[in-house]
PDB file of N, CA, C, O and CB in Angstrom:
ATOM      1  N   UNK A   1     -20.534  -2.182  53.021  1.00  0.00           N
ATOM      2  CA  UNK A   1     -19.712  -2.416  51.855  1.00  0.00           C
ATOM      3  C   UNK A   1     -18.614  -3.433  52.212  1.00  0.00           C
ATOM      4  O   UNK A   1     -18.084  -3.243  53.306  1.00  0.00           O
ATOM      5  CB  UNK A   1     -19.099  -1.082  51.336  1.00  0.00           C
ATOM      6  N   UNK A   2     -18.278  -4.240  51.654  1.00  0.00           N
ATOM      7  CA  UNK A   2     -17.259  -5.709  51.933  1.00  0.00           C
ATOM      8  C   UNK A   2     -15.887  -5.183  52.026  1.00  0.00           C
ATOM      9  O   UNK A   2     -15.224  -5.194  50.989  1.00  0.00           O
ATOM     10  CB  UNK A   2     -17.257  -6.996  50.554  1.00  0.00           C
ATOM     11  N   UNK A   3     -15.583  -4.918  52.647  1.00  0.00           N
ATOM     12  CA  UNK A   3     -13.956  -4.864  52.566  1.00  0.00           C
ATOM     13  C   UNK A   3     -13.471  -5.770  51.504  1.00  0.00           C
ATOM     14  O   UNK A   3     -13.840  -6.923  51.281  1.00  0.00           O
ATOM     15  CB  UNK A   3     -13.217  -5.329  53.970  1.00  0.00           C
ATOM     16  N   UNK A   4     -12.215  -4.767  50.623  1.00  0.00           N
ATOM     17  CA  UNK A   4     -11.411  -4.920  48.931  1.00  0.00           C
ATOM     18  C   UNK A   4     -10.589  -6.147  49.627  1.00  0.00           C
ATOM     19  O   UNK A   4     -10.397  -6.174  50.843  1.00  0.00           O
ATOM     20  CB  UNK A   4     -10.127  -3.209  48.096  1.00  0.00           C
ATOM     21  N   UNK A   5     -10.191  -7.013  48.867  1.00  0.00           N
ATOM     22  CA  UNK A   5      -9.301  -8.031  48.779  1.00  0.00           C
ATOM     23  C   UNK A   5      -7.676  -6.974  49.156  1.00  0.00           C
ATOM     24  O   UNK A   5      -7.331  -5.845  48.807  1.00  0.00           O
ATOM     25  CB  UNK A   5      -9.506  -8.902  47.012  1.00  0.00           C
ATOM     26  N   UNK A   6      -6.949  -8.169  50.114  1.00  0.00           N
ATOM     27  CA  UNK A   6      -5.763  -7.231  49.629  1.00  0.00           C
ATOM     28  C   UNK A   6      -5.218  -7.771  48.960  1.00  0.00           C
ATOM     29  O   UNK A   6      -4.452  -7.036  48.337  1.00  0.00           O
ATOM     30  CB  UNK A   6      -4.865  -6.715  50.388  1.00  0.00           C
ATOM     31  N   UNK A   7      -5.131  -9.222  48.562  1.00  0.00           N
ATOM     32  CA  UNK A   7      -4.482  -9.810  47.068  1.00  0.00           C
ATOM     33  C   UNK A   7      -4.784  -9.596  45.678  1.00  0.00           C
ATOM     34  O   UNK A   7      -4.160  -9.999  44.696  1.00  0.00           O
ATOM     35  CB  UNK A   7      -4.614 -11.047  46.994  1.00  0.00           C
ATOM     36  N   UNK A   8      -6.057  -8.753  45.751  1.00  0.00           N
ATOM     37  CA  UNK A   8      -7.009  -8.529  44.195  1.00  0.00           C
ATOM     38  C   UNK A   8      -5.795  -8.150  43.324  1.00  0.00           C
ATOM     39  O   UNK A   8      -5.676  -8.928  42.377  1.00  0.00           O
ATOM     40  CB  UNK A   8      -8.436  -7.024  44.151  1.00  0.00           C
ATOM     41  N   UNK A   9      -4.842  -7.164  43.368  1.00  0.00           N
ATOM     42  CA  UNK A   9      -4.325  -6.365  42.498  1.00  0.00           C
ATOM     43  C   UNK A   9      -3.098  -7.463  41.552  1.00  0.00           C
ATOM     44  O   UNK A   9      -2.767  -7.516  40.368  1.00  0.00           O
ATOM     45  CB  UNK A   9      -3.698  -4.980  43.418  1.00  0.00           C
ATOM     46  N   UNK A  10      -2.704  -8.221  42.783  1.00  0.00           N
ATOM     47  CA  UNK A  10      -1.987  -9.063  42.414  1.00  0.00           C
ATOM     48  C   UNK A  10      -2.465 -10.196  41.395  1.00  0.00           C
ATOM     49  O   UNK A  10      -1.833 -10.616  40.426  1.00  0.00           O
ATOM     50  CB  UNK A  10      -1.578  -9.457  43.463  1.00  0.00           C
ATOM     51  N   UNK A  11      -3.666 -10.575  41.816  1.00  0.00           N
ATOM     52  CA  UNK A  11      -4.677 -11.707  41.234  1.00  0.00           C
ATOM     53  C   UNK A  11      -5.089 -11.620  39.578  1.00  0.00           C
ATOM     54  O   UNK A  11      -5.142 -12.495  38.713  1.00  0.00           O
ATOM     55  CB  UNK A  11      -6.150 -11.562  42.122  1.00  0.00           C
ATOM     56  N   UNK A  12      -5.401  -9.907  39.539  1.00  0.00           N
ATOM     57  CA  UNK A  12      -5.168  -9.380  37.945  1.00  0.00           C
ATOM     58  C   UNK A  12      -4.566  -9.456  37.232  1.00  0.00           C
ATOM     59  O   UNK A  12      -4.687  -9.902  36.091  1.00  0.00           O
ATOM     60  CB  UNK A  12      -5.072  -8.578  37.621  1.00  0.00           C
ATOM     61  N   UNK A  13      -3.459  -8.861  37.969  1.00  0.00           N
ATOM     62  CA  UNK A  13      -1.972  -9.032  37.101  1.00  0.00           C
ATOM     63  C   UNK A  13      -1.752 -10.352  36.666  1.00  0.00           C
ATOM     64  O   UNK A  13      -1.454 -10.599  35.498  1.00  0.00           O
ATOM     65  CB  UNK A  13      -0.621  -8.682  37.964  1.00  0.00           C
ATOM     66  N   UNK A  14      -1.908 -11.394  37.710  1.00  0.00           N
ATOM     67  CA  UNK A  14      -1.985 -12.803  37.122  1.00  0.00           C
ATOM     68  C   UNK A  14      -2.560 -13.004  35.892  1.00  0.00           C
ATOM     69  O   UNK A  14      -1.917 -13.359  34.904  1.00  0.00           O
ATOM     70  CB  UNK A  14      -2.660 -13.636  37.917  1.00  0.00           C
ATOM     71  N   UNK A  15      -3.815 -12.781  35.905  1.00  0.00           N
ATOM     72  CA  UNK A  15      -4.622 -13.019  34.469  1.00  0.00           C
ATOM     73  C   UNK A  15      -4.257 -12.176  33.808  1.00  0.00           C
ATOM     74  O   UNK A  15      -4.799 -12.404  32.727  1.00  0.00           O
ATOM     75  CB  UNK A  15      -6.075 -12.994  34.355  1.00  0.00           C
ATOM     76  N   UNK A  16      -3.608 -11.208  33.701  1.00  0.00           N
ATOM     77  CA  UNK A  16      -3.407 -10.472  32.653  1.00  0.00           C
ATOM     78  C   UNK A  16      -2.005 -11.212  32.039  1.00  0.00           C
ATOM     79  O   UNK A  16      -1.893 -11.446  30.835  1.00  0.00           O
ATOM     80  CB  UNK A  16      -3.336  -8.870  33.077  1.00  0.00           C
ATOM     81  N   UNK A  17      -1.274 -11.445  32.727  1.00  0.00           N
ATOM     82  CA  UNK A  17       0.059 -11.850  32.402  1.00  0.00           C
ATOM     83  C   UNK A  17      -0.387 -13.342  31.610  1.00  0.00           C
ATOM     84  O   UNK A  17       0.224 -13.583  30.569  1.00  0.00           O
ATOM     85  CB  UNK A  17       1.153 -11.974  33.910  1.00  0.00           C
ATOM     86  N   UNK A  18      -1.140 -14.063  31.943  1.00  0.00           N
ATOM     87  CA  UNK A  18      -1.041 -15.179  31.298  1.00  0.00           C
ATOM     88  C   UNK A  18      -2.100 -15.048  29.990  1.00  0.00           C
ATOM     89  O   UNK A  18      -1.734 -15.515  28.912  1.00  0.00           O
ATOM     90  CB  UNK A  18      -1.312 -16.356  32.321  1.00  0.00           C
ATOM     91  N   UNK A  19      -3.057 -14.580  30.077  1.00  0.00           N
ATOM     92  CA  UNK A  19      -3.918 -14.010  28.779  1.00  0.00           C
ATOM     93  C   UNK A  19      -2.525 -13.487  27.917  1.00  0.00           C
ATOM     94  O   UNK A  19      -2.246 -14.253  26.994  1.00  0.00           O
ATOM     95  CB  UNK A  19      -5.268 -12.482  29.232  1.00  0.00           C
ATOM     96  N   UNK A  20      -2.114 -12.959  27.984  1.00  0.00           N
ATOM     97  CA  UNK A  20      -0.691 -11.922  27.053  1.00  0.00           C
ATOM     98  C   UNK A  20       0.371 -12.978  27.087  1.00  0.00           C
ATOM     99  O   UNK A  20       1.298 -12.853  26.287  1.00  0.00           O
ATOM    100  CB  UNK A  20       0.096 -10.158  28.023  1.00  0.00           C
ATOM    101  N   UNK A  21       0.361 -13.965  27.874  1.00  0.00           N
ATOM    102  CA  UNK A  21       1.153 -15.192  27.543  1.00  0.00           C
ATOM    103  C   UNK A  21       0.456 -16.757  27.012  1.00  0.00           C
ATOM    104  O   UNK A  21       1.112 -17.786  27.171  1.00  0.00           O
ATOM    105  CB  UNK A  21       1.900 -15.422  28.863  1.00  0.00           C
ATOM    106  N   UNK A  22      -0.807 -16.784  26.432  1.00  0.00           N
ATOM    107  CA  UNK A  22      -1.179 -17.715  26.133  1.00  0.00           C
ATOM    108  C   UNK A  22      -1.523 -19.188  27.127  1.00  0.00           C
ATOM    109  O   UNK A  22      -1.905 -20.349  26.982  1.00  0.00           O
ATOM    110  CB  UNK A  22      -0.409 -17.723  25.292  1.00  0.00           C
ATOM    111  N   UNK A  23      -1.250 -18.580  27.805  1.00  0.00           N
ATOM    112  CA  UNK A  23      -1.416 -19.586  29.555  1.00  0.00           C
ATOM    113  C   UNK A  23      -0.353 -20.143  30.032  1.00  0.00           C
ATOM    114  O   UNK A  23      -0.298 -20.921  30.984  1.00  0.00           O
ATOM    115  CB  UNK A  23      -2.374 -20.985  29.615  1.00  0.00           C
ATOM    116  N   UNK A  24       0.631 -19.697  29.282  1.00  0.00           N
ATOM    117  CA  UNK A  24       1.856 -20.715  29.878  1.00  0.00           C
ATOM    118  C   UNK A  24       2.544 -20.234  31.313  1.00  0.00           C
ATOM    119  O   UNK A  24       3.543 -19.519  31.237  1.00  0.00           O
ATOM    120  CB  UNK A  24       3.200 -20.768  28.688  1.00  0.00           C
ATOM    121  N   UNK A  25       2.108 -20.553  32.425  1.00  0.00           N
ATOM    122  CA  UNK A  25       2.366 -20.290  33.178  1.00  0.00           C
ATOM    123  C   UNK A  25       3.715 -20.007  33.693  1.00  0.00           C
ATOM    124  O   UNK A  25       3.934 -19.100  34.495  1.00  0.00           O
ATOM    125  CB  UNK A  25       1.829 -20.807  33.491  1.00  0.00           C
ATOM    126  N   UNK A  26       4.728 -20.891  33.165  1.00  0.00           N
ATOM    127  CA  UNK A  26       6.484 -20.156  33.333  1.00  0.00           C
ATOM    128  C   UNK A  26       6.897 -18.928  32.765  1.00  0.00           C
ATOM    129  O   UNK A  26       7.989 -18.414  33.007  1.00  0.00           O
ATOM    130  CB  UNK A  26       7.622 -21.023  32.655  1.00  0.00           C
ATOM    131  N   UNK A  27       5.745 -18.287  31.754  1.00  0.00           N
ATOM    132  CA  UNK A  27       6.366 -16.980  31.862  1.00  0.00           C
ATOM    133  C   UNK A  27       5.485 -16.017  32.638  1.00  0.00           C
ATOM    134  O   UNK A  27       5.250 -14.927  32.116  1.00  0.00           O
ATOM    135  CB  UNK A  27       6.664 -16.423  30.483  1.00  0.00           C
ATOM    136  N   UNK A  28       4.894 -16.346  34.013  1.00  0.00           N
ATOM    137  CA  UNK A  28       4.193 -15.434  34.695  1.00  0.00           C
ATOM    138  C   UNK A  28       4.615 -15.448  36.282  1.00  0.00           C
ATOM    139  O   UNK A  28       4.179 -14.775  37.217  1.00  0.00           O
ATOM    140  CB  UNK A  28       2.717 -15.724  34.442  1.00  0.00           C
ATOM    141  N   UNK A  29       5.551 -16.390  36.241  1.00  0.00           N
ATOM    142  CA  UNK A  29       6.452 -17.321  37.480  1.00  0.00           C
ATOM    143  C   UNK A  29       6.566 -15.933  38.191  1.00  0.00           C
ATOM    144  O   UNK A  29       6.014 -16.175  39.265  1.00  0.00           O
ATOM    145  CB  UNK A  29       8.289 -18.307  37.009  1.00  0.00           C
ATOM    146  N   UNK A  30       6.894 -14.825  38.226  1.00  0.00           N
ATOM    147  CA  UNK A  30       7.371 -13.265  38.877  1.00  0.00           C
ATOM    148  C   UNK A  30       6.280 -13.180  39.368  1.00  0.00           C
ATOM    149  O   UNK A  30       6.181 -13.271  40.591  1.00  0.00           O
ATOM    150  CB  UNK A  30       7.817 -11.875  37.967  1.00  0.00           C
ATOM    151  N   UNK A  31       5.352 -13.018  38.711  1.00  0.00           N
ATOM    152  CA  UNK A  31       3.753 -12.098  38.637  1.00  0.00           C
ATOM    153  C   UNK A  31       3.313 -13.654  40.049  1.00  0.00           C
ATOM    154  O   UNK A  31       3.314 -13.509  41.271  1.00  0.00           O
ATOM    155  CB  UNK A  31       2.394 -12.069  36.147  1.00  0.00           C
ATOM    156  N   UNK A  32       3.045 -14.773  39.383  1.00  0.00           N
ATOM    157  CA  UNK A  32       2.603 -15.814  40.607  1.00  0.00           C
ATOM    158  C   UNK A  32       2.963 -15.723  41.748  1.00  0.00           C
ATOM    159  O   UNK A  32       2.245 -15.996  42.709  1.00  0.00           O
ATOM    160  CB  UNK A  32       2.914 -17.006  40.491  1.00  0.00           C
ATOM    161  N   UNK A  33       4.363 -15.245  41.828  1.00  0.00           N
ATOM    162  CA  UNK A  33       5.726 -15.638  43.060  1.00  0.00           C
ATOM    163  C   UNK A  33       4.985 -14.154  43.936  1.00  0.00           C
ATOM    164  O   UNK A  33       4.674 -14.214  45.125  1.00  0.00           O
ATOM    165  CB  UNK A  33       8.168 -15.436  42.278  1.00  0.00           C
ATOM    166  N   UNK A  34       4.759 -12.627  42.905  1.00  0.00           N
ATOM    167  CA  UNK A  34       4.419 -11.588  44.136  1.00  0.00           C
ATOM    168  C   UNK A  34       3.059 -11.835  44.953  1.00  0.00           C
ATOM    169  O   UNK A  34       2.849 -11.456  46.105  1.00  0.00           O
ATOM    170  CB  UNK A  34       4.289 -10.051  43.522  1.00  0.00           C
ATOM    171  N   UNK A  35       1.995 -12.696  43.952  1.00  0.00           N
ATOM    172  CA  UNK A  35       0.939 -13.290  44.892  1.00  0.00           C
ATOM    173  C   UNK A  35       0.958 -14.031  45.683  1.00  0.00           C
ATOM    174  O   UNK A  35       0.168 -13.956  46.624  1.00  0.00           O
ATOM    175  CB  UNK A  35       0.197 -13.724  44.535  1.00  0.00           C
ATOM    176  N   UNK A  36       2.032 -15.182  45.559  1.00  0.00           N
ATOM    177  CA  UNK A  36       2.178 -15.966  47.358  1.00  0.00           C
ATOM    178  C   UNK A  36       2.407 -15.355  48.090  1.00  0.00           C
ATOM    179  O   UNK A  36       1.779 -15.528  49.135  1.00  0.00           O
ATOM    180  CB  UNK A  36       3.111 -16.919  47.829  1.00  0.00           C
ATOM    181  N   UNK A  37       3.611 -14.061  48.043  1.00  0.00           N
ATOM    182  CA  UNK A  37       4.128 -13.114  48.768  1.00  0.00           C
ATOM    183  C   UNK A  37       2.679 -12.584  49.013  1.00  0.00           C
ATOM    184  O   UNK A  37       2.024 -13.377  49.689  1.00  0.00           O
ATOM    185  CB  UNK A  37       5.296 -12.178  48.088  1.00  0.00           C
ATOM    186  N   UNK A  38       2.032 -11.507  48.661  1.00  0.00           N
ATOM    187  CA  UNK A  38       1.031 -11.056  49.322  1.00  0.00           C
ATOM    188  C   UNK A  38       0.231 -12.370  50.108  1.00  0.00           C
ATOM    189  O   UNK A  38      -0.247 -12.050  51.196  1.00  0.00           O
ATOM    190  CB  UNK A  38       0.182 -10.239  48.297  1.00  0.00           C
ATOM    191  N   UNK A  39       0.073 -13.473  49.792  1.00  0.00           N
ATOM    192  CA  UNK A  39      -0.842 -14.398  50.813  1.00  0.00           C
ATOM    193  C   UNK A  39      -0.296 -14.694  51.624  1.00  0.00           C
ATOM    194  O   UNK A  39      -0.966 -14.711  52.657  1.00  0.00           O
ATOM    195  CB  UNK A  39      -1.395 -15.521  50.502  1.00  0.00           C
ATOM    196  N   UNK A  40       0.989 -15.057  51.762  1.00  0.00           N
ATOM    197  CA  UNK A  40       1.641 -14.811  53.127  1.00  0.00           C
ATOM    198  C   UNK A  40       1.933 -13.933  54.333  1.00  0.00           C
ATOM    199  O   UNK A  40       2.224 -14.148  55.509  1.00  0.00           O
ATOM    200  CB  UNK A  40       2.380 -14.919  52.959  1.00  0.00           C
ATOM    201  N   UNK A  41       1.708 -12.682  53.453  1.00  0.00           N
ATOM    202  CA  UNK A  41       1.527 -11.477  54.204  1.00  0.00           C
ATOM    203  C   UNK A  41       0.112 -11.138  55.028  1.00  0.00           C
ATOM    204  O   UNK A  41       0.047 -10.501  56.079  1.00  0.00           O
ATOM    205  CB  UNK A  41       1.758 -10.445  53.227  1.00  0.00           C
ATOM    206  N   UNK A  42      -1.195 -11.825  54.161  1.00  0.00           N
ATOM    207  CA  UNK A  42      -2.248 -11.488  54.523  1.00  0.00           C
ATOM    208  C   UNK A  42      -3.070 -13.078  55.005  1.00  0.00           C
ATOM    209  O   UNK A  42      -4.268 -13.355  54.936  1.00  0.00           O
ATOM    210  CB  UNK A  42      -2.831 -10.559  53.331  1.00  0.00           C
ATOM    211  N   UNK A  43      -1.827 -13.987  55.530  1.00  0.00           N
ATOM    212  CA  UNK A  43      -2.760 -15.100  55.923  1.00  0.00           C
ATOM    213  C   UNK A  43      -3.476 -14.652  56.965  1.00  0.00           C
ATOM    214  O   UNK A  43      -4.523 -15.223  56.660  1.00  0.00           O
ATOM    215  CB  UNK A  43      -2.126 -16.376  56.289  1.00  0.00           C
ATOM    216  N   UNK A  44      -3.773 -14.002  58.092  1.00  0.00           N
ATOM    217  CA  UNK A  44      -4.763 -14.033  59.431  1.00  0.00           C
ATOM    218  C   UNK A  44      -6.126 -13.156  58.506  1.00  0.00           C
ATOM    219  O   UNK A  44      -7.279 -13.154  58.939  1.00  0.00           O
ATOM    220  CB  UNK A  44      -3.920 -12.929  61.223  1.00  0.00           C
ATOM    221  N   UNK A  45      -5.696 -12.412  57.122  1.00  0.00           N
ATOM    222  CA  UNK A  45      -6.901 -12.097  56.689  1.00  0.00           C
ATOM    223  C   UNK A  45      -7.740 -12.979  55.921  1.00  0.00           C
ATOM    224  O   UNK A  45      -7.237 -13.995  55.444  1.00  0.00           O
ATOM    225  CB  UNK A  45      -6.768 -11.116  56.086  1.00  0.00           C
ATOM    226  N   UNK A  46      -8.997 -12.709  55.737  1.00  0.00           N
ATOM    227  CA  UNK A  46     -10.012 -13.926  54.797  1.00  0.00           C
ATOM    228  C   UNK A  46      -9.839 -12.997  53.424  1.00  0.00           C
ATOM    229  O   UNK A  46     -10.218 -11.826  53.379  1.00  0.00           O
ATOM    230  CB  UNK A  46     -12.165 -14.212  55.434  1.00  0.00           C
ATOM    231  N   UNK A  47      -9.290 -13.606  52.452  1.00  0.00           N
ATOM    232  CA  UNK A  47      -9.176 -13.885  50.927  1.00  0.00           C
ATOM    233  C   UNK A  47      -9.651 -14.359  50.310  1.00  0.00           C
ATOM    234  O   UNK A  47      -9.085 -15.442  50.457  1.00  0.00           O
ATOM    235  CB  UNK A  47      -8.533 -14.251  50.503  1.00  0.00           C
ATOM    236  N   UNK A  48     -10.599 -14.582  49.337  1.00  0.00           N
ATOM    237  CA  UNK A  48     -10.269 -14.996  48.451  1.00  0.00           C
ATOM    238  C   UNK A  48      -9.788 -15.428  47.335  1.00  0.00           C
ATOM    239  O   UNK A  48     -10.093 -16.526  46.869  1.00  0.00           O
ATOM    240  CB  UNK A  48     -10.388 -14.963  48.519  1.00  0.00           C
ATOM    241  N   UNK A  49      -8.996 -14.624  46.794  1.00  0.00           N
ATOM    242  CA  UNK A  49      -7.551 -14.546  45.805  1.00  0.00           C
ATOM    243  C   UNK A  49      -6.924 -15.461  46.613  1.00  0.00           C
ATOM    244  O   UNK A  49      -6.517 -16.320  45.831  1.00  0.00           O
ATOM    245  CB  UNK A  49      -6.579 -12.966  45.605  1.00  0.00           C
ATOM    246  N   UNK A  50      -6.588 -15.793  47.810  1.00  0.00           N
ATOM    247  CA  UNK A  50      -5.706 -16.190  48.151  1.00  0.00           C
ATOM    248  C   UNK A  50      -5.864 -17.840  48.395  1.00  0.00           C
ATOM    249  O   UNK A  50      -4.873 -18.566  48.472  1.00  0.00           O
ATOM    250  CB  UNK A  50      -5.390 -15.366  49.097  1.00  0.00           C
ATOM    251  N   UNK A  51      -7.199 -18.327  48.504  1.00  0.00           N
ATOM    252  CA  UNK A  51      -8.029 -19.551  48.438  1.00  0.00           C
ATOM    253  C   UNK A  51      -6.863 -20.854  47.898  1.00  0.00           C
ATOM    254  O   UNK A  51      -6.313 -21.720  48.579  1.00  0.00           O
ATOM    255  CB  UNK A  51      -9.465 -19.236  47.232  1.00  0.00           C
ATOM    256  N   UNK A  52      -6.792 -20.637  46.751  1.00  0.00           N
ATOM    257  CA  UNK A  52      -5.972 -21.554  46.105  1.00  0.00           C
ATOM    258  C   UNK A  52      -4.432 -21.737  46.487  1.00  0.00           C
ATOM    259  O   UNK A  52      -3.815 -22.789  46.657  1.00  0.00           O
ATOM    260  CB  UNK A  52      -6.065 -21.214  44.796  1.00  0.00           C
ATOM    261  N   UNK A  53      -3.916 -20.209  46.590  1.00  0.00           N
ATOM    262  CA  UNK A  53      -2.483 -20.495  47.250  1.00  0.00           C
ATOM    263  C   UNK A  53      -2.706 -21.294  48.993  1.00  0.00           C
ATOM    264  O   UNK A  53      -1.997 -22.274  49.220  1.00  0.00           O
ATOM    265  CB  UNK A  53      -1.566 -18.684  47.388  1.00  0.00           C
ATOM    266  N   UNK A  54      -3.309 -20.999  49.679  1.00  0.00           N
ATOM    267  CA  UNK A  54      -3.495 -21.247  51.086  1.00  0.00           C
ATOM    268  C   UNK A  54      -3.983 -22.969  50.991  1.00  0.00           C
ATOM    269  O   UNK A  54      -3.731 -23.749  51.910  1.00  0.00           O
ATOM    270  CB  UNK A  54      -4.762 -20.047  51.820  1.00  0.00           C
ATOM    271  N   UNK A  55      -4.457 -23.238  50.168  1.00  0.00           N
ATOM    272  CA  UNK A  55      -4.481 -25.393  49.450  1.00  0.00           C
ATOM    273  C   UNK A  55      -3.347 -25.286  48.841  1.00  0.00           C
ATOM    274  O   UNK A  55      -3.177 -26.484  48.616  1.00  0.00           O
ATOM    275  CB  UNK A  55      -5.918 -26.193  47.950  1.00  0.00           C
ATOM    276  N   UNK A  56      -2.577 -24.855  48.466  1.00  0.00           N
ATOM    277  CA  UNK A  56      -1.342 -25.338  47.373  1.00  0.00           C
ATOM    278  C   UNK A  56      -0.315 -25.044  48.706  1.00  0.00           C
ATOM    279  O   UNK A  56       0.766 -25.486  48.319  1.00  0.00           O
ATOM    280  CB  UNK A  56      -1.008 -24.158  45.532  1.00  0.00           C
ATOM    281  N   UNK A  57      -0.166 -24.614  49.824  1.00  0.00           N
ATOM    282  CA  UNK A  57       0.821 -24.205  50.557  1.00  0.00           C
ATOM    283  C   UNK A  57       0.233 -25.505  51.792  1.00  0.00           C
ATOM    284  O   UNK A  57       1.155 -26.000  52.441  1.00  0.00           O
ATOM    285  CB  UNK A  57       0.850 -22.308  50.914  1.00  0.00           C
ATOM    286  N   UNK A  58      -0.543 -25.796  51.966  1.00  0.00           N
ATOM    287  CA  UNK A  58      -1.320 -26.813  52.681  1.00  0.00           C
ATOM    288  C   UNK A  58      -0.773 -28.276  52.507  1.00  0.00           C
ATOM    289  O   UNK A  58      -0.370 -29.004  53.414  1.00  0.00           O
ATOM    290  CB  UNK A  58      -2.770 -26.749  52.194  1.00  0.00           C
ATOM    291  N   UNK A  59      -0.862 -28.685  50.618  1.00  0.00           N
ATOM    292  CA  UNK A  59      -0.625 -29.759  50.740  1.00  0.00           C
ATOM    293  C   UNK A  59       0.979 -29.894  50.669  1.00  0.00           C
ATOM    294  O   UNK A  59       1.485 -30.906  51.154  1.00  0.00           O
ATOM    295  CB  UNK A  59      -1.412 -30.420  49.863  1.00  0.00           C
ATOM    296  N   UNK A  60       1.717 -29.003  50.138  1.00  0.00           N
ATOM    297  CA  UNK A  60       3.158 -28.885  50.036  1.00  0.00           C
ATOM    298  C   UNK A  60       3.945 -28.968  51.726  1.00  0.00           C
ATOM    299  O   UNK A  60       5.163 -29.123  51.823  1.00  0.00           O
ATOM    300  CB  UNK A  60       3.440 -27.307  49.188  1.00  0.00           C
ATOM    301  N   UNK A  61       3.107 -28.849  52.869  1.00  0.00           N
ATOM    302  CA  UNK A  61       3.278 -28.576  54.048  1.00  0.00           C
ATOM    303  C   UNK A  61       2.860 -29.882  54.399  1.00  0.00           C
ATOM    304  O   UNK A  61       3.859 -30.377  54.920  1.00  0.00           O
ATOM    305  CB  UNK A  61       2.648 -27.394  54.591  1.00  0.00           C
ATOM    306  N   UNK A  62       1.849 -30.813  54.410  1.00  0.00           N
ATOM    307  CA  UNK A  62       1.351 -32.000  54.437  1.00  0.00           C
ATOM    308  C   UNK A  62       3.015 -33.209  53.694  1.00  0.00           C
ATOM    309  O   UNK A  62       3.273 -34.340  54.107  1.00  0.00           O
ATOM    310  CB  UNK A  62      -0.363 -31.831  53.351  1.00  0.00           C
ATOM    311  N   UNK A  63       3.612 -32.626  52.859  1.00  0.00           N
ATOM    312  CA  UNK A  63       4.456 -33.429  52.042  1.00  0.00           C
ATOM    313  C   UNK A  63       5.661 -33.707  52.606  1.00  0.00           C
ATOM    314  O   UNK A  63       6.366 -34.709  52.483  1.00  0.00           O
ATOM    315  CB  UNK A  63       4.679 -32.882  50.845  1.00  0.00           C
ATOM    316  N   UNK A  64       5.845 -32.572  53.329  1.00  0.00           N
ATOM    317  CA  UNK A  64       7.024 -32.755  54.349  1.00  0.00           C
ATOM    318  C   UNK A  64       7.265 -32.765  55.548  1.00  0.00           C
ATOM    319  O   UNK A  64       8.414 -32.959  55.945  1.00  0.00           O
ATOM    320  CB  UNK A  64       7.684 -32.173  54.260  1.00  0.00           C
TER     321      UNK A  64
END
């Protein structure tokens, strides 16, 4: 059996928050901000929830 994501719970909440917000992503800025927090917590683990933050923290790291 695959070992559960540990970002999944967070990853939901995402879509849920922006479905109930029409996609506008500044009002889900809390809900986004506790999922970097969990991918930071769980970078030495393999994610996928976390896929996209771990490229968005990549090239922001590349920038400076």
């Amino acid at each position: 059996m695959p070992k559960k994501d540990p970002c999944q719970r967070q990853a939901c909440e995402i879509q849920k928050c922006l479905q109930a917000n029409k996609y506008i992503e500044s009002r889900c800025a809390d809900v986004i901000e506790e999922m970097r927090k969990c991918c930071v917590i769980h970078t030495s683990e393999e994610s996928v929830c976390c896929s996209g933050f771990a490229r968005e923290q990549a090239a922001a790291e590349k920038k400076t």
